[in-house]
C-alpha positions as a Markdown table, in Angstrom:
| # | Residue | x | y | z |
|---|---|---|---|---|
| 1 | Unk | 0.0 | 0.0 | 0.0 |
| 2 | Unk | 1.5 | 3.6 | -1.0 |
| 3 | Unk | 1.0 | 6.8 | 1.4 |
| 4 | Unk | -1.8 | 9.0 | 1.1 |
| 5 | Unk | -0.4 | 11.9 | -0.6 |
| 6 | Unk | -3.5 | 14.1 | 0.7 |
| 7 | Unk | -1.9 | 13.3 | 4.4 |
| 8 | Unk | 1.5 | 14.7 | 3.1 |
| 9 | Unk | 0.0 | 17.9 | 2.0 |
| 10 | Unk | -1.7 | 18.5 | 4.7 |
| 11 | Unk | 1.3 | 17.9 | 7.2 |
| 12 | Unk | 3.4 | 20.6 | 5.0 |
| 13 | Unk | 2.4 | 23.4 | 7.0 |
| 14 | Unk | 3.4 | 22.0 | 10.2 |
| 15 | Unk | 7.1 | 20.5 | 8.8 |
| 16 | Unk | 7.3 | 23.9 | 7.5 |
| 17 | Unk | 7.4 | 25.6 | 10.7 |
| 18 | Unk | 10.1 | 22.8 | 12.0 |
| 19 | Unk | 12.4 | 23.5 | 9.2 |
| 20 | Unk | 11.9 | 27.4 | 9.9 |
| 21 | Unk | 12.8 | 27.0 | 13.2 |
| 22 | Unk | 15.7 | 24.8 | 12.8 |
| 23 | Unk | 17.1 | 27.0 | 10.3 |
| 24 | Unk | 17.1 | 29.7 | 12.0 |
| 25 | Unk | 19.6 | 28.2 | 14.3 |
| 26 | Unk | 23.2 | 29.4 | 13.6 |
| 27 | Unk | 25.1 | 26.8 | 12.4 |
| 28 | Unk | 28.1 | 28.6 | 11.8 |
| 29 | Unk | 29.0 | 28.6 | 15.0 |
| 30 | Unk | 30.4 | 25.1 | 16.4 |
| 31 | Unk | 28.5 | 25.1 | 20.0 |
| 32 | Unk | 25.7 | 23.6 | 21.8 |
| 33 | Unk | 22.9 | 25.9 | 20.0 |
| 34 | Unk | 20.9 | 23.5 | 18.9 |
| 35 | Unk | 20.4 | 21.4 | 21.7 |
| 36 | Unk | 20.0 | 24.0 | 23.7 |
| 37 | Unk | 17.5 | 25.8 | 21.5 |
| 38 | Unk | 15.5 | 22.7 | 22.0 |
| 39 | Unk | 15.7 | 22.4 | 25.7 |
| 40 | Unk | 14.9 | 25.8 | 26.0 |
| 41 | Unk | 11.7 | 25.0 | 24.0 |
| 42 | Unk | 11.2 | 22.4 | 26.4 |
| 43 | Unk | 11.5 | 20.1 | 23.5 |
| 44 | Unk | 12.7 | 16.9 | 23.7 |
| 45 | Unk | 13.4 | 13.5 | 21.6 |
| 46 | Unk | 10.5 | 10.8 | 22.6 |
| 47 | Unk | 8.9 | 7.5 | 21.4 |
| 48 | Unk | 5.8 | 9.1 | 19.8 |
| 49 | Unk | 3.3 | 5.8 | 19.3 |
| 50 | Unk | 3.4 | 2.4 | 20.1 |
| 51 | Unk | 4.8 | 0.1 | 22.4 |
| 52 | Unk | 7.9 | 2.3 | 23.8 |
| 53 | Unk | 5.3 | 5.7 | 23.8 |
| 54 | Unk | 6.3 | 8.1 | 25.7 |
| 55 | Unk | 10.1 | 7.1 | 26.5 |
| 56 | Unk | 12.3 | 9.8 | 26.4 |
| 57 | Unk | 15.3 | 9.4 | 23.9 |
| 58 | Unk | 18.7 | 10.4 | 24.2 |
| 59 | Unk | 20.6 | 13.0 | 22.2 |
| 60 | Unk | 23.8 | 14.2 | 21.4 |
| 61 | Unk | 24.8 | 17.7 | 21.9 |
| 62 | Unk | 25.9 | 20.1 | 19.7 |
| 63 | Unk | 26.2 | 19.6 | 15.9 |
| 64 | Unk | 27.0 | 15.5 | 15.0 |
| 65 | Unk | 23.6 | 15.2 | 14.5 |
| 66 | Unk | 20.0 | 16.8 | 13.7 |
| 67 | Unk | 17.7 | 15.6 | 16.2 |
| 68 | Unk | 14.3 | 14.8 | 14.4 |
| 69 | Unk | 11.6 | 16.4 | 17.2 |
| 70 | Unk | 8.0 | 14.9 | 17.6 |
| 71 | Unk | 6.3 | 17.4 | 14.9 |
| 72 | Unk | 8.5 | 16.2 | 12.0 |
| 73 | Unk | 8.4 | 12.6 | 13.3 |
| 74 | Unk | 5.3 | 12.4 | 14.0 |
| 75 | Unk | 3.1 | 13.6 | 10.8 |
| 76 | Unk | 6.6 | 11.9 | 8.9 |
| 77 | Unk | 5.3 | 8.2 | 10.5 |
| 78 | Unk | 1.6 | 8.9 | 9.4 |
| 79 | Unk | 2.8 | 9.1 | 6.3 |
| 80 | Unk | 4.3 | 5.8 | 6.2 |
| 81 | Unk | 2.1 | 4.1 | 9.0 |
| 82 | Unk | 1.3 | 1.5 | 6.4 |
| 83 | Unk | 4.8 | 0.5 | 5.8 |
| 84 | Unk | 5.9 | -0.2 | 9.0 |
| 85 | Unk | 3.6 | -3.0 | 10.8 |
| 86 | Unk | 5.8 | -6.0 | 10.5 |
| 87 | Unk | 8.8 | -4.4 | 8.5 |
| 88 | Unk | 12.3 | -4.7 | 8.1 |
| 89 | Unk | 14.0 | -1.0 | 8.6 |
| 90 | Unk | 17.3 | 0.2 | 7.9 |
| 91 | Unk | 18.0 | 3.9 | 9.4 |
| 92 | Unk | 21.4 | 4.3 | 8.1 |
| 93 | Unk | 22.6 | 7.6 | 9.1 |
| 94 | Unk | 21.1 | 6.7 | 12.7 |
| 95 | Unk | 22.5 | 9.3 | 15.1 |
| 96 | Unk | 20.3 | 9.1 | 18.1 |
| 97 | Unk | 18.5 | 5.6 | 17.0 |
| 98 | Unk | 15.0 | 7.5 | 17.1 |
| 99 | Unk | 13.3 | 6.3 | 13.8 |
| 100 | Unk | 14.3 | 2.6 | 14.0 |
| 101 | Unk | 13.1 | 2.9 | 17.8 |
| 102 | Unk | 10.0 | 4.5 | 16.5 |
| 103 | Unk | 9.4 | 1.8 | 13.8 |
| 104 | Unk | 9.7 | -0.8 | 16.3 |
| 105 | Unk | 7.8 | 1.0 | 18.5 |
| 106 | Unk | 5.0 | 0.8 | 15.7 |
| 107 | Unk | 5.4 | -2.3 | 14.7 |
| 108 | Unk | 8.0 | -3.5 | 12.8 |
| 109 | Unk | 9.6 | -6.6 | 13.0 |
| 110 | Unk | 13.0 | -5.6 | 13.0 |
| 111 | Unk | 15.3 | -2.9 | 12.5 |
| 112 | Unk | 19.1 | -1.8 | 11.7 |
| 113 | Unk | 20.2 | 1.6 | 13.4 |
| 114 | Unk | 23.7 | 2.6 | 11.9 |
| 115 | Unk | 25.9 | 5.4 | 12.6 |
| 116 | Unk | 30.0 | 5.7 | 11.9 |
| 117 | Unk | 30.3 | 8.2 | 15.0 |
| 118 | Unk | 30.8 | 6.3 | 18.1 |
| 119 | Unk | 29.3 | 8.7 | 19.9 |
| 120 | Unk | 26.2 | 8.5 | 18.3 |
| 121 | Unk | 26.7 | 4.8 | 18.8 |
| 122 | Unk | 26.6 | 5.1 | 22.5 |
| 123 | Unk | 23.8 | 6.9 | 22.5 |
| 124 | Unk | 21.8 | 4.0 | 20.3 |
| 125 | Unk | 22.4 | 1.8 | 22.5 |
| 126 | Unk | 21.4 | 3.9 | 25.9 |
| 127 | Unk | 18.4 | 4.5 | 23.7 |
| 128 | Unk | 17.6 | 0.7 | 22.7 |
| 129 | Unk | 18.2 | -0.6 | 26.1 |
| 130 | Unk | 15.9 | 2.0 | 27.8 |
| 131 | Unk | 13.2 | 0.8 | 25.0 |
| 132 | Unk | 13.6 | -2.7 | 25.7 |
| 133 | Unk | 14.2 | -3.4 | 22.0 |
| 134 | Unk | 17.5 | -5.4 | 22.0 |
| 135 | Unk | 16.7 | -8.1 | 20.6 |
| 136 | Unk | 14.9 | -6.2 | 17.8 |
| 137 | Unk | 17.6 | -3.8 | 16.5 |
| 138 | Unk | 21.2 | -4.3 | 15.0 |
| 139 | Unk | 23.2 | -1.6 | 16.0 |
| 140 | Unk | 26.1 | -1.4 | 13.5 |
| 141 | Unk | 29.4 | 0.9 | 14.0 |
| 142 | Unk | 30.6 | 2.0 | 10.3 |
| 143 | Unk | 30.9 | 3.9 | 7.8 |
| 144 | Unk | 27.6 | 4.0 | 5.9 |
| 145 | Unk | 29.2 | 2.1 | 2.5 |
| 146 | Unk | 31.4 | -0.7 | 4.7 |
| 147 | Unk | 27.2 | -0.8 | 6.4 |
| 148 | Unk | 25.9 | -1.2 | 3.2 |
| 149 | Unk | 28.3 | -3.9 | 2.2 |
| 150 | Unk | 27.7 | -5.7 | 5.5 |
| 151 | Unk | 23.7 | -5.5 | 4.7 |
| 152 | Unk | 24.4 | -6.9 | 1.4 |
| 153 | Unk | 22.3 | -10.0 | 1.7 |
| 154 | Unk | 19.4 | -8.0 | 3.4 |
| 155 | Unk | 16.0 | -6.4 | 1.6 |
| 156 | Unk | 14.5 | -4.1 | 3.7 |
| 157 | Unk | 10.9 | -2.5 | 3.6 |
| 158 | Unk | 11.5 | 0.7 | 4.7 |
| 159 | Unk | 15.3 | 3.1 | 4.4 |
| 160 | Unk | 15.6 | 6.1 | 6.8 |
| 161 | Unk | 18.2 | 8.3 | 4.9 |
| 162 | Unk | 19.4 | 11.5 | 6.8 |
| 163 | Unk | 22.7 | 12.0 | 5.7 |
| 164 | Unk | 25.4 | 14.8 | 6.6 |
| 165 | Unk | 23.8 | 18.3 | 4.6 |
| 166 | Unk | 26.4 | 19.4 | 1.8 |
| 167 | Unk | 27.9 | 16.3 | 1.0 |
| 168 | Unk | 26.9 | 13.8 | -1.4 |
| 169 | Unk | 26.4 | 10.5 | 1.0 |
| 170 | Unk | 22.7 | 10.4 | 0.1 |
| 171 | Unk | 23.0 | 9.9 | -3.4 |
| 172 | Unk | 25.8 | 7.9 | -2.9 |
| 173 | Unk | 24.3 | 5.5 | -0.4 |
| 174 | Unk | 20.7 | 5.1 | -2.9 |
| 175 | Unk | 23.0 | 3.9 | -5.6 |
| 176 | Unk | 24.6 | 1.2 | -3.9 |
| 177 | Unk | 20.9 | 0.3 | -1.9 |
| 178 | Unk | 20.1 | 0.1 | -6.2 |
| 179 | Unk | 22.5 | -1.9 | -7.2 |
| 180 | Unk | 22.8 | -4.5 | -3.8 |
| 181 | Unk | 19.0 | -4.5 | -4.5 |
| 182 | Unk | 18.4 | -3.8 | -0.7 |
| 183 | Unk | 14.9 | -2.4 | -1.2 |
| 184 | Unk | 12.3 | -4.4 | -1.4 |
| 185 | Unk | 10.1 | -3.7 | -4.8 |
| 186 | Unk | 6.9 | -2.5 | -2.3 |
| 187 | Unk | 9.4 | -0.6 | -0.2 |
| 188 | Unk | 10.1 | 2.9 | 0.4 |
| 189 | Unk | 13.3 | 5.1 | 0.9 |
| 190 | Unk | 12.6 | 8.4 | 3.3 |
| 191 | Unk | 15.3 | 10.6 | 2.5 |
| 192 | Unk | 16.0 | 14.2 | 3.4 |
| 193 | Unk | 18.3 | 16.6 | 1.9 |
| 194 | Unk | 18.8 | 20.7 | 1.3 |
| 195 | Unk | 20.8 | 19.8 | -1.8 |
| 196 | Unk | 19.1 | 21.8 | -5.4 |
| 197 | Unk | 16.6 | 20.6 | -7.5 |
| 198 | Unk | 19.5 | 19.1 | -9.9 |
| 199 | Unk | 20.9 | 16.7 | -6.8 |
| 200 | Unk | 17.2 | 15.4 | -7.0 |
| 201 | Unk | 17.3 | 14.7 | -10.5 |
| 202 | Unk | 20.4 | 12.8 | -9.7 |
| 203 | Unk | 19.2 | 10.3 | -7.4 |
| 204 | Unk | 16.0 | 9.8 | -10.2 |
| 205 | Unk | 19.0 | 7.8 | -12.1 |
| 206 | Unk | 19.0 | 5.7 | -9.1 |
| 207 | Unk | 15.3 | 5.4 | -7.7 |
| 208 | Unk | 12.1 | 6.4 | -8.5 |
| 209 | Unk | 10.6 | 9.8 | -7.0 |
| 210 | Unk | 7.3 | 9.0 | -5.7 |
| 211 | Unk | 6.7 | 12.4 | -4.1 |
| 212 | Unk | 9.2 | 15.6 | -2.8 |
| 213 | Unk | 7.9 | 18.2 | -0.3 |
| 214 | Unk | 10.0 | 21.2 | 0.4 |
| 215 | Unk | 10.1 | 23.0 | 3.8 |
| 216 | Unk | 12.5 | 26.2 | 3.1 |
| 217 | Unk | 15.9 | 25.1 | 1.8 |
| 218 | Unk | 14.8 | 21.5 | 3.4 |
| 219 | Unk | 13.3 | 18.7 | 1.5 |
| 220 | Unk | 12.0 | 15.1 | 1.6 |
| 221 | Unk | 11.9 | 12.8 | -0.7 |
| 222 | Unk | 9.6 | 9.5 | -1.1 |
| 223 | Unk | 11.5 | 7.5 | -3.3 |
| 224 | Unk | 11.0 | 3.4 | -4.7 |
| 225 | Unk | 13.1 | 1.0 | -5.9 |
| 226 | Unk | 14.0 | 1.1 | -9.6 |
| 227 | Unk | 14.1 | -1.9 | -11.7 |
């Protein structure tokens, strides 16, 4: 079953005012603004739905990763709500563990968190253990193409993809999920990026778009497998 693309319009306004937010957030300047911005909001990372609702996730500080808060998460999983129930997940640029947690959480059977900071690896696994999901989700500490190569013999439902902004990971790491055939041919790939409208184009060599939103200089992309 696809998404409802009348849900993802209507959630635009709502991810808009996320991306606004974040983005107004100097990232120039390497400190703590960002988590702080969001404790001072009294914001703060949490299992939205399911059987881990309400637990409160760990985060990094500072700027290794973008924490995704519970109004992009949460319209972002009602999207793909009909994905998840007994799914395989792959969230390959991981950093806190908070959408495989989430999919669990939800409903799927299984799920691969994977992150090449250790620090962010840490975190997962505070974040899994607290959850109770152990046993659920592979928590794998590399570099996302030596992950890919490890997942080689794997087909997975649904790919979280929230690469590093200004490089070219995502695109990178949708060709090899193409060619290792890692998405199954009902699956979807979530996958956010601020690159230009070109970059998209790109990755249409590799997958096909099923939808794009934009939220300021922010977008997401739906993307299936191509044969």
């Amino acid at each position: 079953m696809m998404y409802n693309k009348s849900n993802i319009h209507n959630i635009t306004e709502l991810l808009n005012f996320y991306y606004i937010s974040v983005n107004s957030i100097d990232l120039s300047n390497k400190s703590n603004k960002i988590y702080n911005e969001i404790k001072r909001r009294g914001e703060y990372l949490r299992v939205i739905s399911g059987k881990a609702r309400g637990t409160k996730l760990e985060t990094l500080e500072g700027l290794e990763t973008r924490p995704t808060l519970d109004r992009v998460k949460e319209p972002l999983f009602s999207i793909i709500q009909a994905y998840i129930y007994d799914a395989k997940v792959l969230d390959l640029f991981s950093g806190s563990g908070a959408l495989a947690i989430e999919s669990v959480s939800r409903g799927a059977k299984s799920a691969v968190a994977c992150d090449n900071s250790r620090k962010a690896i840490e975190i997962i696994k505070q974040n899994v253990k607290k959850t109770h999901f152990e046993n659920e989700i592979k928590i794998i500490n590399k570099d996302y193409k030596k992950a890919l190569e490890e997942l080689e013999n794997e087909k997975f439902d649904i790919i979280f993809l929230d690469p590093p902004y200004k490089t070219n990971f995502g695109i990178e790491a949708i060709k090899i999920i193409n060619d290792r055939n890692l998405l199954l041919e009902d699956g979807i790939i979530v996958f956010e990026t601020d690159q230009e409208e070109e970059y998209i184009e790109d990755i249409e060599k590799y997958a096909i778009l099923k939808d794009l939103r934009k939220y300021g200089r922010v977008k997401l992309a739906f993307l299936g497998r191509k044969e």
